[in-house]
N, C-alpha and C positions, 0 to 999 in steps of 0.2 A: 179659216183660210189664211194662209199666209200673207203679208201684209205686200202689197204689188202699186210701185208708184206708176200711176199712168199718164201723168200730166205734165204739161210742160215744166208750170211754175218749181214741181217738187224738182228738177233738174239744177234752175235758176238758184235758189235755195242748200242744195248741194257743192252748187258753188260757190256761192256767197260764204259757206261755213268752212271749204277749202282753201279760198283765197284768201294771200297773205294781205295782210291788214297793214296798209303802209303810213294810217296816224300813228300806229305804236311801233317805231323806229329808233336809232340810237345813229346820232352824226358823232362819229369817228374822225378822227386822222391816222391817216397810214403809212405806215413809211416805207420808200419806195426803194428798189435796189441801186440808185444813182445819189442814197443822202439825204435825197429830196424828200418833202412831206405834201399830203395834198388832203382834202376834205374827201370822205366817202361817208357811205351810210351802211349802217346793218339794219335788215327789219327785224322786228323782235320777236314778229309773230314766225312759229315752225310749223310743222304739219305735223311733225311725229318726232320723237328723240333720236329717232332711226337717220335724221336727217342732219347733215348741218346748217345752221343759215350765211348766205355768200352775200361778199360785201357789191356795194351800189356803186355807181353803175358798173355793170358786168363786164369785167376784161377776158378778152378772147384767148385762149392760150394762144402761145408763141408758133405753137405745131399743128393748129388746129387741120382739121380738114384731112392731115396725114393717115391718119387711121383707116380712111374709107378705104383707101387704095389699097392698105399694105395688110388687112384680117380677111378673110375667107368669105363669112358669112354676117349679115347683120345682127345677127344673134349672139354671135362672138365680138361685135364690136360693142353692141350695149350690155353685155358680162363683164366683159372688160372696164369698162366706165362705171359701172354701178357695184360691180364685187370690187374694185380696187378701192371704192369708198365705205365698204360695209367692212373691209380689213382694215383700212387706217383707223376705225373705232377702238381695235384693239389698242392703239399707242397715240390716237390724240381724242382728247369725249368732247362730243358734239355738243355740251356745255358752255365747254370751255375755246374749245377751235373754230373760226371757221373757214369755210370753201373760199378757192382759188383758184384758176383753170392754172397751169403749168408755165409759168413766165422765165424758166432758164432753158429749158432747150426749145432751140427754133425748128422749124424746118429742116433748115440746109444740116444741121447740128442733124438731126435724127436719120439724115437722111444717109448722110455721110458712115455715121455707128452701124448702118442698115447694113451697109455694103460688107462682100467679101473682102477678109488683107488680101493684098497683091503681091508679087513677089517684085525682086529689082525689075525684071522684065517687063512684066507689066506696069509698073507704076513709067518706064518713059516708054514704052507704047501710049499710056495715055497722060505724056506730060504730064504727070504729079509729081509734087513733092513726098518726101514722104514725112514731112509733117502733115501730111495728107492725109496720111495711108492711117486709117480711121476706123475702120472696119472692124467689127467683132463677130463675123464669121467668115469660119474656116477658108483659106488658098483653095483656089479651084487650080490644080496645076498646067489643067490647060493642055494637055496632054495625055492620053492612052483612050482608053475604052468610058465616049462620055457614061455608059450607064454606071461604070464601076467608081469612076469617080464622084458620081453624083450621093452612089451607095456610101462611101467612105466621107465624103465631106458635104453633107447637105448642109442645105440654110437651116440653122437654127434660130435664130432671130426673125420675128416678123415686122415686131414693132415696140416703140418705149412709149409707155405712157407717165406723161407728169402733171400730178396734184399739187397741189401748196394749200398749207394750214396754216392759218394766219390765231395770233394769240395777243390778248392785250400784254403790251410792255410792265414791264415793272416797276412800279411806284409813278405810273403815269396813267391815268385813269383813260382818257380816250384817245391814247396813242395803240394802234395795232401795227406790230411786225410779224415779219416771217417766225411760228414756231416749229417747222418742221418739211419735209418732201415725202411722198409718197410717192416711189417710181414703178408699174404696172410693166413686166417684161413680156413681150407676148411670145411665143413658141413653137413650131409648128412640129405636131406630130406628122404630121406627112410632108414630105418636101418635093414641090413641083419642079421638072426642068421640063427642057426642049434639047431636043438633039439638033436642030437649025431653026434658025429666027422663022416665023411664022409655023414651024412645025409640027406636027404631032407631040402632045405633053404626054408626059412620066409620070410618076411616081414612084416614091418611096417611102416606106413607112419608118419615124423614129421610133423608138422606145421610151418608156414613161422613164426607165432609169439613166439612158443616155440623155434625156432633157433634162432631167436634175441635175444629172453630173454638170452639162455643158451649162446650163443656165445659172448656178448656182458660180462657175467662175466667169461668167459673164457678166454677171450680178457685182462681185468686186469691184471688176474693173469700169462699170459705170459708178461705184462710190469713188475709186480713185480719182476718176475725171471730176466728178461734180465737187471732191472736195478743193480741187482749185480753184471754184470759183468764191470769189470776193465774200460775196454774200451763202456761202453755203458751206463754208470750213468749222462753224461751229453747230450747227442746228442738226437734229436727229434726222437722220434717211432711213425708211424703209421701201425694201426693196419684194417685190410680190414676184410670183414666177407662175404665166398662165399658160393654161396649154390650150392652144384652139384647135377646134373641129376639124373635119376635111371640110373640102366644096360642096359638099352635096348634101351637110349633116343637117338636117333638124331642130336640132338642140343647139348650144351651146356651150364650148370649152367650160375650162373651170380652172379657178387658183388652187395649186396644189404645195406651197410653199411660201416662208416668207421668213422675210430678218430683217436686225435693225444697225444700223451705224451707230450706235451713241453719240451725245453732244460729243461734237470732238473729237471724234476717234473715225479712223481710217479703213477700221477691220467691221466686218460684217458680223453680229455673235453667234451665239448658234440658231440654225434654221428651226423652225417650227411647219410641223404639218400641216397643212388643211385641208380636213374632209370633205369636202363638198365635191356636187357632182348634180349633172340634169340626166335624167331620163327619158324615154320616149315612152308613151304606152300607146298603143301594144305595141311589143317590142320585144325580141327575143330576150333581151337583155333584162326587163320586168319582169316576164314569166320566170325566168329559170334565177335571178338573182333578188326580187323582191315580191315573191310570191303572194303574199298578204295583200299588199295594197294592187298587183295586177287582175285579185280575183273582186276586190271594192270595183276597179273600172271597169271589170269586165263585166260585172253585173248592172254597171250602172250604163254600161255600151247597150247591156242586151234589152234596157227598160227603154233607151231611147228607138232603136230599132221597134220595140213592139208598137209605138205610136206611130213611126215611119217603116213598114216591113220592108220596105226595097232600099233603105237607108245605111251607107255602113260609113260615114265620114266622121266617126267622134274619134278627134286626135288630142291627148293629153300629154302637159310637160311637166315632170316631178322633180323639183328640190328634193335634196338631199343633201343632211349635217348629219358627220358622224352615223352613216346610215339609216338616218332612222329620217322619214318623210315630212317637209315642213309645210309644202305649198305645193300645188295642183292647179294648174291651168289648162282649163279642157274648151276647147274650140268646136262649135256647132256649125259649119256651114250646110246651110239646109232653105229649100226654096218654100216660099209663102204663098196660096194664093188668095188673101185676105187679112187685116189687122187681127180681126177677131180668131183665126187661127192660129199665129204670131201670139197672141195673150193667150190663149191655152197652153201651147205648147211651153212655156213661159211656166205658168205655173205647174205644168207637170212637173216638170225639166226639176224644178226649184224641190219638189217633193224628195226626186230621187236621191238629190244631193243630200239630204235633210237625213233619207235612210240609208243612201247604201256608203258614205265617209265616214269615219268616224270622227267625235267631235272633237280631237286636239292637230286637227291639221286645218291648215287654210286650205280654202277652194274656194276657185273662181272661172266662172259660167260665161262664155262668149258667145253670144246665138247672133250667126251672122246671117245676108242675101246678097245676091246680086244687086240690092238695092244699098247695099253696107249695113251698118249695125243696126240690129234689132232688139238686142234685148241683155242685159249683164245681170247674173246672179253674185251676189258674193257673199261667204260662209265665211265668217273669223273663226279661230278656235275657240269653246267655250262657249260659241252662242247661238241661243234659241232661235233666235227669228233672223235670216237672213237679212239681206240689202238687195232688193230687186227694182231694175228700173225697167222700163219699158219706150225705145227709142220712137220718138215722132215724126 
């Protein structure tokens, strides 16, 4: 029988082997973008190399909170934050860097880039300067047919996100400065308007090659800006280009691009692909484009259904590197009416995974109620006996 924790303590225990361990710590000084130096701490202990460790006490970015308002879906807000740190691995190692929330652009700074350029007319309709005029999408001319203009100049930009990798200094042992910026462009493949304030909303659909195009010189001109600032004219920029979802999507966008400034240099070099992408299953998109692994879910939809026949709520979400499948998130919402049916169901569930994935992808098992969580499977690649808990 597969091995199925039921008890509180083994939770307890779980977490005890999670949690960072802050006797094995390293007090730092840091130096700060005004000159200044202050005392912080790095813990020592990581979870995973997949991670970096962030220095103590935790500074808020500059922009924080932005995001929620200006990404589609929460799904694209946590892609966004978590792929733009699994991309900096390529150009700073989690060894050797660590995490920073984004301390050069504020708020009003991101809010401003957000904005459409204005033309002379509009900038004194709204009393701006045009050291103002800030914006890195397209003039809305403000004139002819709103749907045609919306077609010809939608918003491409949704939002900037900024990281900071901090590195020990050189020849100074517990001195850390800035080694680098990570900047996250977010994208929108569809672009909402209104034809009058309160009105009925549009759309429009972009193209995956028109947001390369347009993102890719949009991407410059945010190196150009940041390289005037004080503290960021010599340290490396990369720059990520994410495309998010629509309103209504499921999944989550995905980075399909990315480049680096070199120390010092002003010019962007050349762009680098990247494969990634989420799936829905079932999903037209599954069937007819990743056949293999739609026919693993669909068999493992149809084992769950035979324990529940009037059941059809198994929804899964696939990673995808370079096409080929990394990770599997399959969600069970399903009603209980007893613990002791809860643990069955539990270890059947835990069977199927066992039989119908095969064993170099990750899965993981979310058996939810109207009561909240009931029960988590999880499968690494490579291994025989899963990780099953069972909620109390």
């Amino acid at each position: 029988m597969r091995k199925l924790s039921m008890v509180a303590l083994s939770l307890v225990l779980l977490l005890a082997a999670c949690a960072p361990n802050f006797d094995k710590q390293e007090e730092i000084v840091q130096e700060k973008d005004n000159d200044t130096k202050e005392k912080a701490i790095i813990p020592k202990y990581k979870i995973s190399d997949k991670y970096y460790r962030t220095i103590m006490p935790f500074e808020p970015g500059e922009a924080r909170g932005a995001v929620v308002n200006n990404l589609n879906t929460r799904y694209d807000i946590n892609e966004l934050e978590t792929g733009l740190m699994r991309l900096a691995q390529n150009t700073f190692e989690t060894d050797r860097y660590v995490f920073k929330e984004g301390q050069y652009l504020d708020s009003e700074t991101v809010d401003s880039w957000l904005n459409r350029k204005f033309t002379k007319e509009q900038l004194e309709q709204r009393k701006m300067k045009e050291s103002e005029n800030l914006g890195l999408n397209p003039v809305d001319p403000g004139t002819g047919d709103v749907h045609e203009r919306n077609k010809q100049n939608p918003v491409y930009l949704a939002h900037i996100l900024e990281h900071n990798y901090l590195v020990k200094a050189e020849g100074e042992k517990e001195t850390y400065q800035l080694g680098g910026v990570v900047i996250g462009l977010a994208l929108n493949s569809k672009h909402y308007y209104q034809k009058e304030q309160f009105g009925d909303t549009f759309e429009t659909d972009i193209p995956r090659d028109v947001l390369d195009r347009e993102g890719k010189l949009i991407a410059q001109e945010v190196v150009n800006r940041l390289r005037k600032e004080k503290d960021l004219k010599e340290v490396p920029i990369v720059v990520a280009l994410f495309e998010q979802k629509s309103r209504s999507s499921v999944v989550p966008g995905n980075f399909f691009a990315y480049s680096t400034a070199s120390q010092g240099s002003g010019n962007l070099g050349g762009w680098k692909e990247v494969k990634e992408k989420y799936v829905l299953f079932p999903s037209e998109d599954a069937e007819k484009n990743h056949r293999d692994d739609w026919n693993a879910f669909d068999q493992f939809k149809q084992g769950v259904e035979e324990y529940f026949p009037n059941f059809n709520g198994v929804i899964g979400k696939g990673f995808y590197v370079d096409g080929q499948l990394q990770e599997l998130s399959i969600n069970i919402p399903i009603q209980f009416y007893g613990k002791a049916e809860g643990i069955g169901f539990t270890q059947y569930v835990t069977g199927l995974v066992m039989k119908d994935f095969p064993d170099y992808i990750s899965v993981q098992v979310s058996i939810s109620s109207v009561n909240g969580q009931e029960a988590l499977i999880v499968r690494k690649p490579q291994q025989d006996e899963p990780i099953v808990h069972v909620y109390h």
